[in-house]
C-alpha positions as CSV (number, residue, x, y, z in Angstrom):
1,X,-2.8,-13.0,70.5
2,X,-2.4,-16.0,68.1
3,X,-5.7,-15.3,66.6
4,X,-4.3,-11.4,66.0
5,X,-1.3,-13.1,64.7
6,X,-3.2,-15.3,62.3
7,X,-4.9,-12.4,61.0
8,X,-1.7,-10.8,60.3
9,X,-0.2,-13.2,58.4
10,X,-3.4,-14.0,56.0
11,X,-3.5,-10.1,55.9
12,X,0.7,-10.5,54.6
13,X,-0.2,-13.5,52.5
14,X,-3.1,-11.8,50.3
15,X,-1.0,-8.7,50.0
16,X,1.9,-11.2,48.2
17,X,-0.9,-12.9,46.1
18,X,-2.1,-9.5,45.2
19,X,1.1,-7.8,44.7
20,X,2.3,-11.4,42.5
21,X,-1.0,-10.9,40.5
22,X,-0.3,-7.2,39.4
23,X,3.2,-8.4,38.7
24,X,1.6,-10.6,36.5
25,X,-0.9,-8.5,34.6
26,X,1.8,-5.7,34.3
27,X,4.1,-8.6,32.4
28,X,1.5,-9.7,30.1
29,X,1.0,-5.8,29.3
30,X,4.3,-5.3,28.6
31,X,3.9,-8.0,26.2
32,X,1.3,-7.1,24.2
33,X,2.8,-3.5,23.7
34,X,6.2,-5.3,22.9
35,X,4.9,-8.5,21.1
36,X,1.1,-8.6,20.7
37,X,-0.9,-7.9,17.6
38,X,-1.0,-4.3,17.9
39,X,2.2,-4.3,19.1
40,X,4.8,-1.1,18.5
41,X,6.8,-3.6,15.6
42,X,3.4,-4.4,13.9
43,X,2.4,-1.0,13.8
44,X,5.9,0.0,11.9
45,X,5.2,-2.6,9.5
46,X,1.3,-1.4,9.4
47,X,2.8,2.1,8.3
48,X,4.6,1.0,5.7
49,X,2.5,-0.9,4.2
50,X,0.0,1.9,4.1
51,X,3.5,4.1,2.6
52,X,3.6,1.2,-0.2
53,X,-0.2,1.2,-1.1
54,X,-0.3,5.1,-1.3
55,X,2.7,5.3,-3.9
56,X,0.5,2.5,-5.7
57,X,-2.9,4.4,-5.5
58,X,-0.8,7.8,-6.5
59,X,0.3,5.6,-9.3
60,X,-3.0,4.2,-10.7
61,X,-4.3,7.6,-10.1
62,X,-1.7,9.0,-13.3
63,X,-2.5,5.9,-15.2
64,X,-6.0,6.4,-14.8
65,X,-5.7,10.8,-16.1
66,X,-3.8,9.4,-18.7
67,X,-6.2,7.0,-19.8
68,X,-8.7,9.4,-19.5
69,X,-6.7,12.3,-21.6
70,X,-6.2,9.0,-24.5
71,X,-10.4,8.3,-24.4
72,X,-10.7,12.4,-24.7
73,X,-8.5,12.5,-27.7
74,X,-9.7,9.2,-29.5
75,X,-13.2,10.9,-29.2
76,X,-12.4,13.4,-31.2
77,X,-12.4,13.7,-35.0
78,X,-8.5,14.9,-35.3
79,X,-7.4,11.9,-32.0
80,X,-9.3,9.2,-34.1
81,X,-7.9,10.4,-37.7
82,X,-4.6,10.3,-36.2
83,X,-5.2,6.8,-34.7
84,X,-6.3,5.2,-38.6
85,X,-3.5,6.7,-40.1
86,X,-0.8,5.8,-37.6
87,X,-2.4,2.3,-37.1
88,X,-4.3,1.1,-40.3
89,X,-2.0,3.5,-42.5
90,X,-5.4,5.0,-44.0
91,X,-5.9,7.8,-46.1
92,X,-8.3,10.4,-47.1
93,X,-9.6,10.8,-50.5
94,X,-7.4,12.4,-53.1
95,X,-4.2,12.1,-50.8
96,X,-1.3,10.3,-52.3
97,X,0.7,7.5,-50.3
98,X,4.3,7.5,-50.6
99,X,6.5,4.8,-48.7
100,X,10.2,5.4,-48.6
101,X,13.0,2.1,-48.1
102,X,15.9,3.3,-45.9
103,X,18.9,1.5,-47.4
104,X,21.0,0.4,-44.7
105,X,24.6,1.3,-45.9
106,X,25.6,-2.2,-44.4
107,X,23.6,-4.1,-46.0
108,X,25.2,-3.0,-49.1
């Protein structure tokens, strides 16, 4: 009977180790969902980072079409006469120059 009774209470005893372990590993997976690397905080932060570099991309994209749209008009004859006369204040042959001085009325 006491060896039945032994058995019993080894059986008891590795059923609270086990039961303690599981209690363990089901802690530690709570914490990683909760507090690990890919954790449910991290991955709010994760998404709005990616929020942040989409408006940037979006961004560079329109710089880039407009930069794009300038090099398309500066390759053509009218975009680079434009750009001399605006710029270097150059003018074609035969074409007069006229420069008008606002007067200020308060400078008077």
């Amino acid at each position: 009977m006491k060896n039945k009774d032994r058995t019993l209470d080894t059986l008891g005893f590795f059923k609270i180790i086990f039961s303690i372990f599981l209690l363990l590993l089901l802690f530690m997976m709570i914490g990683k969902i909760f507090l690990g690397e890919f954790s449910i905080s991290k991955l709010s932060e994760v998404k709005e980072e990616q929020l942040i570099i989409e408006q940037d991309i979006s961004l560079l994209r329109k710089n880039n079409e407009e930069m794009i749209n300038e090099i398309n008009i500066l390759n053509s004859d009218e975009g680079l006469e434009g750009l001399a006369r605006s710029e270097l204040g150059l003018i074609k042959e035969g074409e007069t120059f006229y420069q008008f001085e606002v007067n200020n009325p308060s400078e008077n």
